[in-house]
C-alpha positions as CSV (number, residue, x, y, z in Angstrom):
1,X,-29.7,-1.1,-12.8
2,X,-28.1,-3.6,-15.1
3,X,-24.7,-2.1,-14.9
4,X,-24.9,-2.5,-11.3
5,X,-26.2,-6.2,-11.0
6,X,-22.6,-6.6,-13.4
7,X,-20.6,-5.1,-10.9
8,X,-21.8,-6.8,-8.2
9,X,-20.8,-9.9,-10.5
10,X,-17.6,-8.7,-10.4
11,X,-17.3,-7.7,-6.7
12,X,-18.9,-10.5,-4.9
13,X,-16.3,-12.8,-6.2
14,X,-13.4,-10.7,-5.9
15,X,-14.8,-10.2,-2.1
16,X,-15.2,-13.5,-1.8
17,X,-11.3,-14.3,-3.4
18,X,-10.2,-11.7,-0.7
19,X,-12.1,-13.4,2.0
20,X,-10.8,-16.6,1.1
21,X,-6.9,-15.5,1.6
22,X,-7.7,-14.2,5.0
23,X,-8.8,-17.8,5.9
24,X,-5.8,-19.5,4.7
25,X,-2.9,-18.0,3.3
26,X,0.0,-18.4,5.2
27,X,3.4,-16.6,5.1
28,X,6.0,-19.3,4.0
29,X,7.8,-19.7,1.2
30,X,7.5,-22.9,-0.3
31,X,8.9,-24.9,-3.7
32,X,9.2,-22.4,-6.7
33,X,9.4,-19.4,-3.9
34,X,12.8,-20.8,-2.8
35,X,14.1,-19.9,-6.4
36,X,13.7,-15.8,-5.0
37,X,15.9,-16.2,-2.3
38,X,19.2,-15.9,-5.1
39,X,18.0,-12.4,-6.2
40,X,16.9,-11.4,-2.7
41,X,20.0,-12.3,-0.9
42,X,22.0,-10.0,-4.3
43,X,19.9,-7.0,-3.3
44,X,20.7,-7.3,0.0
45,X,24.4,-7.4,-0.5
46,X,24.0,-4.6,-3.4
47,X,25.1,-7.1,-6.4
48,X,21.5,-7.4,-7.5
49,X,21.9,-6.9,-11.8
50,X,19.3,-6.4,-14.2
51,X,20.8,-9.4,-16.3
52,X,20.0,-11.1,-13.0
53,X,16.2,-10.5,-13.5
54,X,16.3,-11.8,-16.8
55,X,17.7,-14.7,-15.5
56,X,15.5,-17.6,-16.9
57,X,14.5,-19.9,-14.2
58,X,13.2,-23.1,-16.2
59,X,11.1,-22.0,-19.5
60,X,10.2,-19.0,-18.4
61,X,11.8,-14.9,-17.2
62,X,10.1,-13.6,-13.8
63,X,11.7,-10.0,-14.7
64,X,8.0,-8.1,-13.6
65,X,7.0,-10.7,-10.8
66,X,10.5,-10.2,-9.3
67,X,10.8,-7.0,-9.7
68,X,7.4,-6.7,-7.6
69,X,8.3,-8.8,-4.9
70,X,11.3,-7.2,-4.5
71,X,9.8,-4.0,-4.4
72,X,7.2,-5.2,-1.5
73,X,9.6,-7.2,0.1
74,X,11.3,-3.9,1.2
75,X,7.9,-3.2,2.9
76,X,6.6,-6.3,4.1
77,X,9.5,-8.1,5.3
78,X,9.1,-10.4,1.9
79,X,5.8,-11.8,3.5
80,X,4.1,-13.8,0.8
81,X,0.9,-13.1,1.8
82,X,0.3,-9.4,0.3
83,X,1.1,-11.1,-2.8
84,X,-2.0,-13.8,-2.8
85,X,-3.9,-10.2,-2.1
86,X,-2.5,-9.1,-5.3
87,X,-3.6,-12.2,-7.7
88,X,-7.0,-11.6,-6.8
89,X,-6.4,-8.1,-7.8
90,X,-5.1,-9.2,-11.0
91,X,-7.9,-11.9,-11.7
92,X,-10.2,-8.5,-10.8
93,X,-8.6,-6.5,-13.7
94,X,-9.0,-9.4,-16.1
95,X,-12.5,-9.6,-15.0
96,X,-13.4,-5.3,-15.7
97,X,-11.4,-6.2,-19.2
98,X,-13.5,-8.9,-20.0
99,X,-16.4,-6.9,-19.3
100,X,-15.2,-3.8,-21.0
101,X,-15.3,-6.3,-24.1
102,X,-18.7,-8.2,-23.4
103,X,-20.2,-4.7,-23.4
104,X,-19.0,-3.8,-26.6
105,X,-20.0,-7.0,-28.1
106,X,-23.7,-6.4,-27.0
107,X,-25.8,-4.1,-28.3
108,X,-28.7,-4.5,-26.1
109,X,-27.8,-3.6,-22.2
110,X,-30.3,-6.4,-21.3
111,X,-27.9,-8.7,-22.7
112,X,-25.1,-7.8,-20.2
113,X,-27.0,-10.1,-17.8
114,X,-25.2,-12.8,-19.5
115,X,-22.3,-12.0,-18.2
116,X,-22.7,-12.3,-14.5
117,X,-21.0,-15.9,-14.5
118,X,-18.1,-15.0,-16.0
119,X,-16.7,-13.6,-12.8
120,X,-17.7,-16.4,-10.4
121,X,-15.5,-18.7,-13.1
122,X,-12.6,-16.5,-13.6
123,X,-12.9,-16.5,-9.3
124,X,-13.2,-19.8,-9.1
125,X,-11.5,-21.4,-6.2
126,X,-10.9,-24.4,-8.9
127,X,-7.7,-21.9,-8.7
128,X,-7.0,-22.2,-5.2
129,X,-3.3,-23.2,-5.8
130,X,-3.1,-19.5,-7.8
131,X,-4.8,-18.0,-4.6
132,X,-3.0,-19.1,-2.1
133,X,0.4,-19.5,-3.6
134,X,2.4,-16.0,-3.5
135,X,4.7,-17.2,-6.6
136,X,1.7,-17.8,-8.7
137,X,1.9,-13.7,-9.1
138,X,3.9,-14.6,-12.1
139,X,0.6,-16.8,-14.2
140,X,-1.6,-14.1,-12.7
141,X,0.6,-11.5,-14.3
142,X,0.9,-13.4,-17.4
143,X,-2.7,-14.3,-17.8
144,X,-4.0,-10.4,-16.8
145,X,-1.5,-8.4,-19.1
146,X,-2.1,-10.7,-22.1
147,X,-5.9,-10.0,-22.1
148,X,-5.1,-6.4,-21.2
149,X,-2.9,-6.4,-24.7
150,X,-5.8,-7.9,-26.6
151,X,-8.3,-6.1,-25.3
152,X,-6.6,-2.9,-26.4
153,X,-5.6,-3.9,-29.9
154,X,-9.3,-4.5,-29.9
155,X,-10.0,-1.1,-29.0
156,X,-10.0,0.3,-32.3
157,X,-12.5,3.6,-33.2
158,X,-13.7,4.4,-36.9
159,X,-11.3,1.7,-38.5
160,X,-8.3,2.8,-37.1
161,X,-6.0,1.7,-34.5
162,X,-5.0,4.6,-32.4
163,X,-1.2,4.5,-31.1
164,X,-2.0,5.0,-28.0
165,X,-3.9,1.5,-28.0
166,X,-1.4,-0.1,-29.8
167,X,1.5,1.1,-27.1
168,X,-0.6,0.1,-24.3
169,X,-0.8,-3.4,-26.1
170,X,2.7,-3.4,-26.7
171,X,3.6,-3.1,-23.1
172,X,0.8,-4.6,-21.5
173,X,2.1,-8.0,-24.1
174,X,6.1,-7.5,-23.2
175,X,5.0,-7.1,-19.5
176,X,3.0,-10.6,-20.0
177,X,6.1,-12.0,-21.9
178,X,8.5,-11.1,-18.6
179,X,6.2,-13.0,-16.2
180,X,5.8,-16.1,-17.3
181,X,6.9,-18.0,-21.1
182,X,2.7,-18.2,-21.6
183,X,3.0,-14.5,-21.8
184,X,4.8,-14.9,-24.9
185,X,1.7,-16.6,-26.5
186,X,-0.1,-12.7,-26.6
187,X,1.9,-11.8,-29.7
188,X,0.7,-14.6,-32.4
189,X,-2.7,-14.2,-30.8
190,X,-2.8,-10.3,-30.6
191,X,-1.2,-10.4,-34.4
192,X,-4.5,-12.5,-35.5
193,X,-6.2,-9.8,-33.7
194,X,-5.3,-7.3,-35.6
195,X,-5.1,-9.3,-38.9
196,X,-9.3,-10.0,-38.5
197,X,-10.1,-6.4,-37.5
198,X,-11.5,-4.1,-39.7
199,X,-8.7,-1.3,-40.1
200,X,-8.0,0.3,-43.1
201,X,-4.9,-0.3,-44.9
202,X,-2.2,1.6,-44.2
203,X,-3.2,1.5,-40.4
204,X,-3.3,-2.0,-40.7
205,X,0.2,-2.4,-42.4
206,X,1.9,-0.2,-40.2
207,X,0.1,-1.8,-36.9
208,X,0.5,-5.4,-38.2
209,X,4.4,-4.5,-38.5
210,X,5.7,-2.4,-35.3
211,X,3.7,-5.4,-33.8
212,X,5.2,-8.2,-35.3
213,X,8.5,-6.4,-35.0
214,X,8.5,-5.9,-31.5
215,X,7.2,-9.2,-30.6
216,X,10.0,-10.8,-33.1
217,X,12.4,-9.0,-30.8
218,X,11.2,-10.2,-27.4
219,X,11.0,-13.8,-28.9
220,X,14.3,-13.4,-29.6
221,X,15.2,-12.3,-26.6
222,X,14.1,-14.4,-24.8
223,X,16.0,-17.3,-25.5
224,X,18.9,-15.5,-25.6
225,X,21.5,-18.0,-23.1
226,X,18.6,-20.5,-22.7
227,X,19.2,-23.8,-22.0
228,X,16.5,-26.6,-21.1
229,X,16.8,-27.9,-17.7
230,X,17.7,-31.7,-17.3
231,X,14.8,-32.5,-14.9
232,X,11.9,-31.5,-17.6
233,X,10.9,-34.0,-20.1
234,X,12.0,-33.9,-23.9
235,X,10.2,-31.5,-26.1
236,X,9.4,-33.6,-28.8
237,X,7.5,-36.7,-26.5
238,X,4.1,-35.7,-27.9
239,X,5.4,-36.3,-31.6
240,X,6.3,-40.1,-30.2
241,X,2.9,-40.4,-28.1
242,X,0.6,-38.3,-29.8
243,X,-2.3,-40.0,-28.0
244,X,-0.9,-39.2,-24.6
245,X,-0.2,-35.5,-25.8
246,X,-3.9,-35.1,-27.0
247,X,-5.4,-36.2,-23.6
248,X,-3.3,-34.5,-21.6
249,X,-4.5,-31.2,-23.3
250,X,-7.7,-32.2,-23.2
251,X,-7.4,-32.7,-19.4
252,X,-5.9,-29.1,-18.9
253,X,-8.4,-28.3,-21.0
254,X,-11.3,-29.5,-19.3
255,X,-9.4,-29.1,-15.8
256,X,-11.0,-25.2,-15.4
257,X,-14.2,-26.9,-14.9
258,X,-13.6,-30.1,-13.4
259,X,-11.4,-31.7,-10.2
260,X,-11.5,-35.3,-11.8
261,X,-9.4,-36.7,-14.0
262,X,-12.0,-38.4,-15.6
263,X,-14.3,-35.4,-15.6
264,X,-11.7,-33.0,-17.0
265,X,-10.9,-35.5,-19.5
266,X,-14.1,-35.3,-20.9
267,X,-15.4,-31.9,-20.5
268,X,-12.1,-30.8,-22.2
269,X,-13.4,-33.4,-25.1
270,X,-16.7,-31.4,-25.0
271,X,-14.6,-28.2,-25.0
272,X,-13.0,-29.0,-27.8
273,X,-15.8,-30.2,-30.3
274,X,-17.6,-26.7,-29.3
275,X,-14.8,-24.6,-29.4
276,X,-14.6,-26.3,-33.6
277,X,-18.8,-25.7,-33.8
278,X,-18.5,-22.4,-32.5
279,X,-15.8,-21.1,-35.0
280,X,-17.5,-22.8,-38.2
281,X,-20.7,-21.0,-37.1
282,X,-18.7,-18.0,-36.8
283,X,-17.2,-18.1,-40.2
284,X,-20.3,-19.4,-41.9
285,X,-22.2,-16.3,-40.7
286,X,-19.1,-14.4,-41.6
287,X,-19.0,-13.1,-38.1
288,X,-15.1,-13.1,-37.6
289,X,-14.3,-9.4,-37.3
290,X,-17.3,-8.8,-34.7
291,X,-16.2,-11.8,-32.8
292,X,-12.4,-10.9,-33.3
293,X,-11.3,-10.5,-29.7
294,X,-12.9,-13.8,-27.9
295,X,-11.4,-15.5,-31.1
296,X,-8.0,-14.2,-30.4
297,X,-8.8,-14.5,-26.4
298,X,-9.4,-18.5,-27.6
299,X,-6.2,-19.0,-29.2
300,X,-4.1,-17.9,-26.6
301,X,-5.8,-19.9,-24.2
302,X,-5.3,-22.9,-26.7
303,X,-1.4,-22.0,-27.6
304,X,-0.7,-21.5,-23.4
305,X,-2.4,-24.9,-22.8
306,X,-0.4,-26.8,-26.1
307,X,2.7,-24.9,-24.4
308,X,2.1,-26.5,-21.4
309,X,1.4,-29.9,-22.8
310,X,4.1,-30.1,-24.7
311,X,6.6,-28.9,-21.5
312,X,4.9,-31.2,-19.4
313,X,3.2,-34.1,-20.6
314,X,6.7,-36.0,-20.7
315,X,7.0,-36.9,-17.4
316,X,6.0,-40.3,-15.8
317,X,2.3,-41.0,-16.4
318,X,1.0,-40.7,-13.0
319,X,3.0,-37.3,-12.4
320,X,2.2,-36.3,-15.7
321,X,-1.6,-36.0,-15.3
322,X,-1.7,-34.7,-12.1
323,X,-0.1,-31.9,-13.2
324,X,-2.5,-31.9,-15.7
325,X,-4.8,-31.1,-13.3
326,X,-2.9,-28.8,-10.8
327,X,-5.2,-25.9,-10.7
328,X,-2.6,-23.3,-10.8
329,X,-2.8,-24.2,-15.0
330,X,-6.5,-23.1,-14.7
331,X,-6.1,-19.5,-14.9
332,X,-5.1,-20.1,-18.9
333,X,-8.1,-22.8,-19.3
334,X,-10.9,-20.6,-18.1
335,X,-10.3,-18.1,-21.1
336,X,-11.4,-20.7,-23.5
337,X,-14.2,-21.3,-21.8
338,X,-14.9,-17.2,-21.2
339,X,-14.3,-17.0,-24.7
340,X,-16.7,-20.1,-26.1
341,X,-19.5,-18.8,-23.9
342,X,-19.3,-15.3,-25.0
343,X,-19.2,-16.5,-28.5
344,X,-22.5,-18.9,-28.4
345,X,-24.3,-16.3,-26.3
346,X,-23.7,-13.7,-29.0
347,X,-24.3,-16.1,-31.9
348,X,-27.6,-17.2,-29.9
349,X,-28.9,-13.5,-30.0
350,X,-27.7,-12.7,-33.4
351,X,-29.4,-16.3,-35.3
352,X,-32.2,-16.8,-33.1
353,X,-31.3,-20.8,-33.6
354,X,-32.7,-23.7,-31.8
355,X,-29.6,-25.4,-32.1
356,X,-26.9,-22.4,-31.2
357,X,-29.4,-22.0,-28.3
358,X,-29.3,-25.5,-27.4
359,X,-25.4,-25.0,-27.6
360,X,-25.1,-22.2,-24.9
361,X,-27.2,-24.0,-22.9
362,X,-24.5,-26.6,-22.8
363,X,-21.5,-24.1,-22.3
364,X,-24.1,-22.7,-19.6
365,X,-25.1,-25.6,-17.9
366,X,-21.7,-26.7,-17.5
367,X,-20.7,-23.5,-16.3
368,X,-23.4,-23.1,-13.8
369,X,-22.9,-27.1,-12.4
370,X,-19.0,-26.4,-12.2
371,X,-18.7,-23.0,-10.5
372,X,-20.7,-24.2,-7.3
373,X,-18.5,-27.8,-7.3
374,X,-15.6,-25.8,-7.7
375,X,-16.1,-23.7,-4.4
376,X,-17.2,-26.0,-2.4
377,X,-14.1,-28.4,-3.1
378,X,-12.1,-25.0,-3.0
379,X,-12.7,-24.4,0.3
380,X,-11.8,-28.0,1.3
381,X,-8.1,-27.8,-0.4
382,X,-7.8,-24.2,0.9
383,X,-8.2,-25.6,4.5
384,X,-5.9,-28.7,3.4
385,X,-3.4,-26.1,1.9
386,X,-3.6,-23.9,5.0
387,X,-2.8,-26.7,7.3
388,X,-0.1,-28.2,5.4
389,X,1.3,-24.2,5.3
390,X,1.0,-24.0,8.8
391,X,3.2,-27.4,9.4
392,X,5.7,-25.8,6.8
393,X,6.0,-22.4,8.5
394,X,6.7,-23.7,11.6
395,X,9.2,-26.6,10.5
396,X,11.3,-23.4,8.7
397,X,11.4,-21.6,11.4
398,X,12.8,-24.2,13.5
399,X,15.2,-25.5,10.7
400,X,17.8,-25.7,12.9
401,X,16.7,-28.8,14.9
402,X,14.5,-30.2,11.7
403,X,15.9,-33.6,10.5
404,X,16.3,-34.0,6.7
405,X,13.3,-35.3,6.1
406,X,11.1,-32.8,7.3
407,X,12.9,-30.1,5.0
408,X,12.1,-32.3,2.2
409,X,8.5,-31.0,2.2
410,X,9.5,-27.8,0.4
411,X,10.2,-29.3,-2.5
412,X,13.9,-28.8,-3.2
413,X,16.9,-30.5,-1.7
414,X,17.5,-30.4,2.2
415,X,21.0,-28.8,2.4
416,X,19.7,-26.3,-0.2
417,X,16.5,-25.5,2.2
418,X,19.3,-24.8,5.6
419,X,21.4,-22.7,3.6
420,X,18.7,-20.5,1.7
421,X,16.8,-20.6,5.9
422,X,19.9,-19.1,7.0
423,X,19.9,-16.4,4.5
424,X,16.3,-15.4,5.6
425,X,17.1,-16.0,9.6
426,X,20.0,-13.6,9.0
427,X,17.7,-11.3,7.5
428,X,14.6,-11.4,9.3
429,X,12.5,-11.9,6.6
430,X,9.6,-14.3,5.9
431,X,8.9,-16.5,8.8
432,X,11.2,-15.1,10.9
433,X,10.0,-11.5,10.8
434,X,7.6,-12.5,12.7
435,X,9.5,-13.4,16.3
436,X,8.5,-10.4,18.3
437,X,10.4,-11.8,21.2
438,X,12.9,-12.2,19.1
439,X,13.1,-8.3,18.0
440,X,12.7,-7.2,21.7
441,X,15.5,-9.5,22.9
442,X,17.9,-8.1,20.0
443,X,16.7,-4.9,20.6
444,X,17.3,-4.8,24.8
445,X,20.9,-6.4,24.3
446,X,21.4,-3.6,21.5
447,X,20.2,-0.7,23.8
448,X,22.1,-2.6,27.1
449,X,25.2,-2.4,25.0
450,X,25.0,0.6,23.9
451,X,24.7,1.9,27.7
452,X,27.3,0.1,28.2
453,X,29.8,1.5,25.8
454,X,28.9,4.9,26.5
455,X,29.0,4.2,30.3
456,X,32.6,3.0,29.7
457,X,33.5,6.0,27.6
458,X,32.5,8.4,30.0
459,X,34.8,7.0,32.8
460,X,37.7,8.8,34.3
């Protein structure tokens, strides 16, 4: 009976996710999007490379995302939709992870029950830009294969780490790399992983190296050719404003819970103070190794958000912290706060404490206040989103007799908009797939011609 109350945790938000991209996704491609038209238009013409797919775009190499949509496209006419279908599937992976791990935390079944928040926060619609944006496959990718790589170095039976886990790891942590830079965040934390576990040592030394190996290599890699775009801010501007670079992590921070800047501000604060209680309890109580993976699962979520903060916190104050507080960054925030929770509820059990008690009740009462907020105000910015789509669906596929201005609205320059529009009005793809009276038009004059020529050939 337990067991099933946790998948119904798990499947009520995930039907609910599903539900709420039927409302209002819309088919359009829109800002980052636009950067897939360069490999689309090379497939189409045959001249598609794979150096092309390793292309960086910014910080970070779309190789699996692309490679996806490109796959799909084929299918779905590159319809954008299918792939908001396909985050939720990914956030529902990263859920039966998480719970894969929870169980094996918890010796008693009864305290599985504990876990039937986590999906209705990794679901939250506090992610509605991730839900309804078909480029944000590439964070979902990134945030679902890097717990999939911790969780299996985690998997480790009788003090030994089978290969079988630690290839699965290995390519469930490259795959995480190739979708987005935070990807490339796994390896330090999935190297602490395997550090803290007990495995004996020869296991150890030899897991510990092909892992550190062939994450050295992908590192490497990756910044093969790379060169920082002008438009992002300097690296180093949280070493000259310090202050500015600790709030704006404790904004992203606090921004998985929270819609104001304010509020995020200071429930990243209060993240942050537990997230240093919780891992001095941890180590007083020499707890480490049994609390290994929602350690490691807390450090990623820590480097991805320091990642961003250094990328981002340059720009101008006002843009800055709104993007501080986009909720596509969510999807990395929400593992701290998996991971804290787990923690104090298994600390709670173990110490029988008034004050670790008192603890998760915080975590829990914050939890439990944020994840109704956050779907309510979801469904208020999904219908905002949806109508905003709508407006830009339609002025694409009219670009023709758009002014300037109205192109503007997807984010890039105009002239760039026309010419990539062209490319997908040549092709029938996107938007203007879906012109049935377009398709029967072309279709009558084809079949009228062809009459015609044969009628012609047949003369006399």
């Amino acid at each position: 009976m337990i067991s099933v109350v946790c998948c119904l945790s798990i499947l009520v938000p995930f039907c609910i996710s599903i539900l709420y991209v039927y409302l209002f996704g819309v088919n359009v491609f829109f800002a980052d999007e636009w950067d897939f038209v360069v490999p689309l238009r090379r497939l189409y013409r045959d001249t598609l490379s794979i150096a092309d797919l390793f292309a960086h775009h910014n910080e970070h190499i779309y190789f699996l995302p692309y490679t996806v949509m490109l796959l799909s496209g084929t299918i779905t006419d590159y319809n954008t939709v299918p792939l908001m279908y396909l985050v939720q599937v990914c956030i529902f992976v990263t859920s039966v992870s998480l719970f894969l791990a929870f169980r094996k935390s918890f010796e008693d079944r009864h305290s599985l029950l504990l876990f039937i928040p986590i999906p209705f926060l990794l679901f939250s619609l506090r992610q509605h830009e991730n839900m309804l944006w078909g480029n944000q496959i590439t964070f979902a990718f990134a945030q679902t294969f890097s717990v999939l790589a911790l969780y299996f170095l985690h998997n480790s039976r009788n003090g030994n780490v089978k290969k079988a886990s630690l290839l699965a790891a290995s390519v469930s942590a490259a795959a995480a790399s190739f979708s987005a830079v935070q990807g490339l965040l796994v390896w330090p934390a999935g190297l602490l992983q395997l550090l803290i576990t007990p495995i004996g040592g020869s296991a150890k030394k030899l897991a510990v190296g092909s892992w550190s190996l062939i994450g050295l290599g992908i590192w490497v890699f990756y910044f093969i050719g790379y060169e920082k775009p002008k438009s992002t801010p300097p690296l180093l501007f949280v070493f000259d404003h310090p202050l500015t670079g600790i709030s704006y992590f404790f904004t992203l921070l606090g921004g998985s819970l929270f819609w104001d800047d304010s509020l995020a501000l200071g429930g990243g604060l209060l993240l942050a103070c537990l997230a240093i209680v919780g891992m001095l309890l941890i180590y007083r109580g020499e707890k480490v190794q049994e609390n290994s993976f929602w350690l490691t699962l807390l450090v990623f979520s820590f480097l991805s958000l320091t990642l961003i903060t250094v990328g981002r916190s340059g720009f101008p104050e006002e843009q800055a912290f709104a993007q501080a507080l986009a909720s596509r960054f969510s999807i990395f925030s929400i593992l701290a706060v998996v991971s804290l929770y787990t923690m104090f509820a298994k600390l709670a059990l173990e110490r029988r404490s008034h004050v670790i008690t008192a603890l998760l009740g915080v975590m829990l009462g914050v939890m439990l206040v944020s994840i109704p907020a956050s779907y309510m105000a979801g469904m208020e910015a999904g219908a905002a989103t949806k109508t905003y789509r709508e407006r830009a669906a339609y002025i694409l596929a009219t670009y023709k007799t758009q002014p300037d201005a109205a192109l503007v609205a997807f984010g890039h320059d105009p002239e760039r908009v026309r010419k990539y529009a062209r490319i997908l009005d040549r092709l029938d793809y996107n938007v203007f797939a879906e012109r049935p009276q377009d398709a029967t038009a072309r279709t009558l004059a084809e079949t009228s011609s062809a009459a015609k020529t044969t009628h012609t050939t047949t003369q006399p």
